[in-house]
N, C-alpha and C positions, 0 to 999 in steps of 0.2 A: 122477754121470758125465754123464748125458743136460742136466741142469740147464749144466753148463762145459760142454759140446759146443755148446750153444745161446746163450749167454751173448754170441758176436761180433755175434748179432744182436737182442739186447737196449738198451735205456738209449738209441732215439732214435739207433741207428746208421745203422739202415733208411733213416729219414728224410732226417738230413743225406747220408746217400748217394744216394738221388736228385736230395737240389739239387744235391748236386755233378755230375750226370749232366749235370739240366737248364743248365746253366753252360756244361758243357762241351762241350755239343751247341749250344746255342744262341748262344753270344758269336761264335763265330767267322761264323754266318750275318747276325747285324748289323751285322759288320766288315764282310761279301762286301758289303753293300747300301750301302753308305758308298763302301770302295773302288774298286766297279765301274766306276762312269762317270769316275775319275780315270785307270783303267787301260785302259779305252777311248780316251781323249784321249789316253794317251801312247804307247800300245802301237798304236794305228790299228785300226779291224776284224777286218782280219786275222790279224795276231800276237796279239789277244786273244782270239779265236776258236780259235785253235788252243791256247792257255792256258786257254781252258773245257773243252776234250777232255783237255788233260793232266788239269784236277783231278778231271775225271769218273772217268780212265782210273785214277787213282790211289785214289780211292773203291772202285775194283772189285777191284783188286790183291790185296785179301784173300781173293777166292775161290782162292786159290792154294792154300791152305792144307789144301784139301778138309775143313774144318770139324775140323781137328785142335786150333785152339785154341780153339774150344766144346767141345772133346770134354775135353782140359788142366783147363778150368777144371771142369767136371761131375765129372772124378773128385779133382779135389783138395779140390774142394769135400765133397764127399763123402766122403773119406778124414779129410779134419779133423772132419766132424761125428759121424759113428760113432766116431771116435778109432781106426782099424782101423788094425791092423800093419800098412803097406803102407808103404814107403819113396817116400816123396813125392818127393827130389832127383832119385832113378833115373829117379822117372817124370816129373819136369819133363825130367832130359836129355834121356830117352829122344823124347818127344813133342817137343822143339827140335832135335834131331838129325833128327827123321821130316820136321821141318817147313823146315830149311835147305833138305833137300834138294831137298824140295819145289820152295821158294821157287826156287833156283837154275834146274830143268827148267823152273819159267814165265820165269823170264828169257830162258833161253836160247830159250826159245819165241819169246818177245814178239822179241828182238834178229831173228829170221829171218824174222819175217811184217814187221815193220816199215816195209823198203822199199815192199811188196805195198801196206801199207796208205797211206802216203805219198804215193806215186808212183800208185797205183790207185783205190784207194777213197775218200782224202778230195778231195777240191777245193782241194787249195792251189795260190797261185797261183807258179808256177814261180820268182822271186826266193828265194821262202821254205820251197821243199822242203828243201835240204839241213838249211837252222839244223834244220827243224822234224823229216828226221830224227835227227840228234847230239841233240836233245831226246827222244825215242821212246826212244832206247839209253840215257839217263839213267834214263829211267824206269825200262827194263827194268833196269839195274842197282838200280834200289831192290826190285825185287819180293820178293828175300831178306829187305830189312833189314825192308818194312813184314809180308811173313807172319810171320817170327822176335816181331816186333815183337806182334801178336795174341797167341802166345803167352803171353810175357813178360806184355802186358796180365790175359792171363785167369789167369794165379795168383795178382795182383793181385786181379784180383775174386773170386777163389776164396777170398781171406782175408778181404776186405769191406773192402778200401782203395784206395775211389774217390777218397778224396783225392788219393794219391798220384799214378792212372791220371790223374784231371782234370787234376793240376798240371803232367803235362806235354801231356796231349793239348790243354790250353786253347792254350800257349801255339803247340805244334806249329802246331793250328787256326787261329789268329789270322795266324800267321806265314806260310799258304798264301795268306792273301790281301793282308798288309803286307810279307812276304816279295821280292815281284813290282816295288813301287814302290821300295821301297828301292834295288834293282839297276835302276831304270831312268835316277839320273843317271849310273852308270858305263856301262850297254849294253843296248839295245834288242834282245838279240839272246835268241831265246829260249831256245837253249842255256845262256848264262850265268845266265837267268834261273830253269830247270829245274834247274842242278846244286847252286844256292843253296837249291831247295826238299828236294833232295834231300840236302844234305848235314843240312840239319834231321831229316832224318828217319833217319839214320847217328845225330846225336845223338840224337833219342828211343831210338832201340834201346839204346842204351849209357845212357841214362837208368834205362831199365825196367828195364835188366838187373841194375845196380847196388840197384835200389830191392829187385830181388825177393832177392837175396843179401841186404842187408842182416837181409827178414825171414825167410829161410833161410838162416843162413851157411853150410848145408854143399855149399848150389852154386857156394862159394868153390872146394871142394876137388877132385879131378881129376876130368871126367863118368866116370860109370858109367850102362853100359844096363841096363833091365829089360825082359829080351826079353817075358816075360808080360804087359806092358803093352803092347803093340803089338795084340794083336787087340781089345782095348774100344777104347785108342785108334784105330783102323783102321775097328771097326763103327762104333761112334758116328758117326766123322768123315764116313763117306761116307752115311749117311742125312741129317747134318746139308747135305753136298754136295746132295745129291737136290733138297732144301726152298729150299736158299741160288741154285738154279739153275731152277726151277720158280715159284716166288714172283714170285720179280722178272718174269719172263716174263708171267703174270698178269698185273701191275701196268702192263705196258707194251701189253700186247696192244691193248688196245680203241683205243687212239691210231693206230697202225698200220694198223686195220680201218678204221677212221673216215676217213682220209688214201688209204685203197684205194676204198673201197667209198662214201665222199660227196664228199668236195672236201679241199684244201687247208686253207682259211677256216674251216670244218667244225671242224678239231683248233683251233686256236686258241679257236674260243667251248665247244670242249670242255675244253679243257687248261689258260688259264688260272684258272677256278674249284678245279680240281683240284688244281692245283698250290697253293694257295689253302687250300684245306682240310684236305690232309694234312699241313701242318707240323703241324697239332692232334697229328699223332703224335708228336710231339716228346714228349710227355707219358708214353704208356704206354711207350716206347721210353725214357726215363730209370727208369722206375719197371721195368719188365723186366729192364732192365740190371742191376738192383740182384736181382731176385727169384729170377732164373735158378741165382745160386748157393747163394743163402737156400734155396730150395728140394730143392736135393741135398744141404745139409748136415741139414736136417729131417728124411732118410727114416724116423729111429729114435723121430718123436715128432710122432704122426698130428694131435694136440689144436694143435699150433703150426704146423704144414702148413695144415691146416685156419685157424686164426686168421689169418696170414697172407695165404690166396688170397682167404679174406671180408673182409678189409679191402680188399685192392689191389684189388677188384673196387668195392667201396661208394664207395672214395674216391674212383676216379679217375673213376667214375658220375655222384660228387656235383662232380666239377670242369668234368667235360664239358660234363656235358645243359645246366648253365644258356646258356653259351657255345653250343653246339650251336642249341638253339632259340631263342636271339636272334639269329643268323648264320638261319635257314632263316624266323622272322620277317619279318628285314628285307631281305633278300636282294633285290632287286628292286629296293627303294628305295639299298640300296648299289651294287649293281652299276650303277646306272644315275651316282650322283656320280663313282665311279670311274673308267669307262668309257663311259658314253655310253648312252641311251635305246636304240639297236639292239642294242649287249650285251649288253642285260639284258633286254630283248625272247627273244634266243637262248637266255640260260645260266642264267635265274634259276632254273629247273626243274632243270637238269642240276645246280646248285650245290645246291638245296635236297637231291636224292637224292644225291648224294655225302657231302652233308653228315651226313645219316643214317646213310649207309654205315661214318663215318670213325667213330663214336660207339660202331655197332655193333663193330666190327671193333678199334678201342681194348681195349673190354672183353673183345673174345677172346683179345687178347696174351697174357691173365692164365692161362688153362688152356693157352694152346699155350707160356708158358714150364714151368707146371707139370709137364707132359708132359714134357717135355725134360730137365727137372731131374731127375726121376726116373727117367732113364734110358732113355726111350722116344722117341728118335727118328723110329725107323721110322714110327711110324704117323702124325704129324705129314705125313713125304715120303711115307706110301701116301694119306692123305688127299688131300696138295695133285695128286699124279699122278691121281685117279680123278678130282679135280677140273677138272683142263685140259681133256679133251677135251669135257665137259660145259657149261663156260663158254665156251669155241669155238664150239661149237654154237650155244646162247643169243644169244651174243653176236652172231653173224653174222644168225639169225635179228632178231633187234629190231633191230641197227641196219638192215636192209634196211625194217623196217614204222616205225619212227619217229627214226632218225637218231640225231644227240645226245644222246636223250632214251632211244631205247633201249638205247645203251652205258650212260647213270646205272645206268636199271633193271635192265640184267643184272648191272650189276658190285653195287648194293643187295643182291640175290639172292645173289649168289654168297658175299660178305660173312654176308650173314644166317646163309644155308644154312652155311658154314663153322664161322660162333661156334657156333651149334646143336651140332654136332657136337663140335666141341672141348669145350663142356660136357659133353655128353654123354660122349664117352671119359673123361677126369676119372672121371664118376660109377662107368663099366661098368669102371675101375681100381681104384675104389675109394680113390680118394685122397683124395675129398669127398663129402659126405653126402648120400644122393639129394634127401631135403630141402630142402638147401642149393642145392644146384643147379636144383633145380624153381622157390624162392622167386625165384632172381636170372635164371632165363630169365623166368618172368612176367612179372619189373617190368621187363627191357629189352623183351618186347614190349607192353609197356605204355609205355614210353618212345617206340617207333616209331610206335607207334598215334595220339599227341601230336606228335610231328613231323608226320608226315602230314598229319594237319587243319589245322596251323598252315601248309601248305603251301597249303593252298586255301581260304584267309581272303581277301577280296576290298580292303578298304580297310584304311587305316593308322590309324584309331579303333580295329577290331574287332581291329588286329595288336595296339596297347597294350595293350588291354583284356583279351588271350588270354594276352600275356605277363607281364601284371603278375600276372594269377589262377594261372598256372602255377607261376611261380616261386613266390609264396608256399605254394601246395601242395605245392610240391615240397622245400622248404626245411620245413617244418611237417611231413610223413611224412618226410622222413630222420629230421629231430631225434626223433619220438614214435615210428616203425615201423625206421627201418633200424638206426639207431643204438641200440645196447644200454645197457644201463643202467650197464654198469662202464664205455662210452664216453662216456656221457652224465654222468655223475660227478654231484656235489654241486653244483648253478652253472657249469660249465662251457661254455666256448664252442664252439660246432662248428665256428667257423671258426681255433681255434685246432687242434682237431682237424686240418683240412684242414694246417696249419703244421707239424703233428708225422706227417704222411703215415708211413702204414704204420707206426708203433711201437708 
């Protein structure tokens, strides 16, 4: 039994499931960088300015959901891998009923502050209020389709069919940003523009929906509720709310303090590096994606839980750090091509500590999905809440003694201190082996300790000369210390390893 319970996430499924992640996450960001300055030139500042707030606006649309389709996929996931009597359709209706409803209360939300935001809050310039709000109300009319639409996604990944989820979210993705050109030889008007993107996203739902019936057909058949799934789905969801509403805040805070408490100019030699560096997470956030339901279908088989969280920790270590430490190597000598000797003058330090941070904070994804998958929420959202007011502190403190340099350092810190922790509960759960956990904090601080120095290496001889030494040691202890011997096979290549991620 436990052997076919396990089985969806055997034979190299893991794997080709997070290409398909990274595909799907990433194709549509090389279209935005293609498309942009065509849709600038056609759309003028304005109108495209206000089309970077819709895609923004439409990015966030999913907190509507209040974490009900993380919550969807954690127990179907989980219901499939125990093989547990539990009527899995009831409990897709029942969590797509919870979550229409949802979805409709932020509409109708969004449709009433709309004006306010409009007419108040943003800055547009008086021609283009009206288009820009009949665009707002487009939106809000999507907020159903795209929360339903999460659902639907997450019983998809609850079965471990990222294909399915990429093949339409690619094409969705692609089409927010070809979507826009398309409709500007018929009209420059951003409501036509809005309700083209929106009716894409009326098709995705009817995509997903279709996809997920095909592998359940009996959510062909009339909904039925199961009222007893409403309180897991319900806790779940709103611990996952807590995390999905405090994170982000985090992430954005120190830009804010920077822009209050230094200069304007300030966020910029802060912000772009940053921005810079965290697409890196493009990586663990495809490999997450995939793990989050791999892990609640595991709970009945500790030896594969375990297998699992040590590999997506090794692997994505051994993809990072080389990347990592030739980016905080050269850093200085790039920022300076890319943007100019006074840029890099400012940011190369703030880039180098972020750059740290992003490496640290990768390799945390892998315990704070663990956590979650197995049911544990809460302590995720109790971690990140005792964490806010603690990082506020910090944070105003250093940027007051060192500016740009002190936001790196707090948010480094905060980063650090967090992974630590997220290990550590892992361990005090008992989901991984204190061992295990002790070996792989080591060698990430033994990783930072290596960043570090490469930080304050003076010329571009002793940079080579740091990086060439590093990376051979570091490629020579994976293969002889990280890498096990059934990883390490008969002749085998470890960069094929890296190609069969996570299997």
């Amino acid at each position: 039994m436990q052997s076919s319970s396990l089985a969806p996430l055997a034979g190299g499924r893991l794997s080709r499931n997070v290409v398909w992640n990274l595909l799907g996450l990433g194709a549509p960001l090389l279209v935005a960088v293609v498309t942009a300055p065509l849709l600038i030139h056609g759309l003028g500042p304005d109108r495209f300015g206000v089309l970077a707030l819709v895609w923004a606006a439409v990015g966030y649309l999913g907190v509507f959901d209040l974490g009900l389709g993380r919550a969807l996929t954690q127990l179907v996931a989980k219901s499939l891998g125990s093989h547990a009597d539990q009527p899995i359709p009831e409990l897709i209706w029942t969590a797509l009923i919870l979550m229409l409803v949802l979805g409709l209360c932020g509409g109708l939300l969004l449709v009433s502050v709309s004006p306010w935001i409009v007419n108040s809050v943003l800055r547009v310039p008086g021609p283009l209020r009206h288009d820009t709000l009949l665009a707002a109300y487009v939106v809000a009319a999507s907020v159903p389709l795209v929360v339903v639409s999460s659902g639907l996604r997450g019983v998809l990944e609850a079965k471990q069919r990222f294909d399915l989820v990429n093949a339409v979210r690619l094409p969705v993705g692609i089409f927010m940003f070809v979507g826009p050109l398309l409709a500007l030889p018929l009209s420059r008007s951003l409501f036509v523009i809005v309700l083209v993107l929106g009716a894409s996203r009326a098709l995705a739902a009817l995509a997903y929906f279709f996809m997920c019936r095909r592998l359940i057909p009996e959510l062909g058949q009339m909904p039925r509720l199961e009222r007893a799934a409403v309180g897991p789905l319900v806790r779940f969801g709103s611990w996952m709310t807590v995390s999905n509403v405090v994170a982000p805040l985090m992430v954005t805070l120190d830009r804010f303090l920077i822009a209050s408490m230094v200069s304007s100019a300030a966020v910029a030699y802060y912000a772009t590096p940053y921005e810079v560096v965290t697409k890196f997470w493009l990586i663990p956030i495809a490999a997450t994606g995939v793990l989050f339901p791999a892990f609640a279908s595991t709970l009945s088989s500790e030896a594969r839980r375990t297998d699992l969280f040590t590999r997506a920790v090794k692997y994505i270590g051994f993809v990072l750090f080389p990347l990592t430490l030739t980016i905080v190597v050269f850093s200085h000598e790039g920022l300076t091509i890319w943007l100019g000797p006074e840029f890099a003058r400012q940011s190369t330090l703030v880039l180098q500590l972020l750059m740290a941070g992003v490496l640290v904070n990768s390799l945390a994804q892998i315990p704070f999905a663990l956590i979650q998958g197995v049911g544990r929420p809460d302590l995720t959202a109790k971690l990140h809440l005792a964490e806010l007011p603690l990082y506020l502190v910090l944070l105003v403190f250093l940027i007051r003694r060192n500016a740009i340099t002190g936001a790196a350092v707090a948010w480094l810190v905060r980063v650090s201190v967090d992974g630590f922790l997220l290990f550590l509960i892992t361990e005090r759960l008992r989901l991984v082996r204190p061992a295990t956990i002790a070996r792989m904090l080591a060698v990430i601080g033994l990783l930072l300790l290596v960043l570090l120095v490469a930080a304050t290496l003076p010329n571009a001889v002793l940079k080579s000369a740091y990086l060439a030494v590093t990376l051979v040691a570091w490629g020579a202890s994976s293969w002889f210390v990280l890498w096990s011997r059934e990883e390490r096979g008969s002749g085998s290549n470890p960069w094929r390893r890296i190609g069969r991620l996570l299997t």
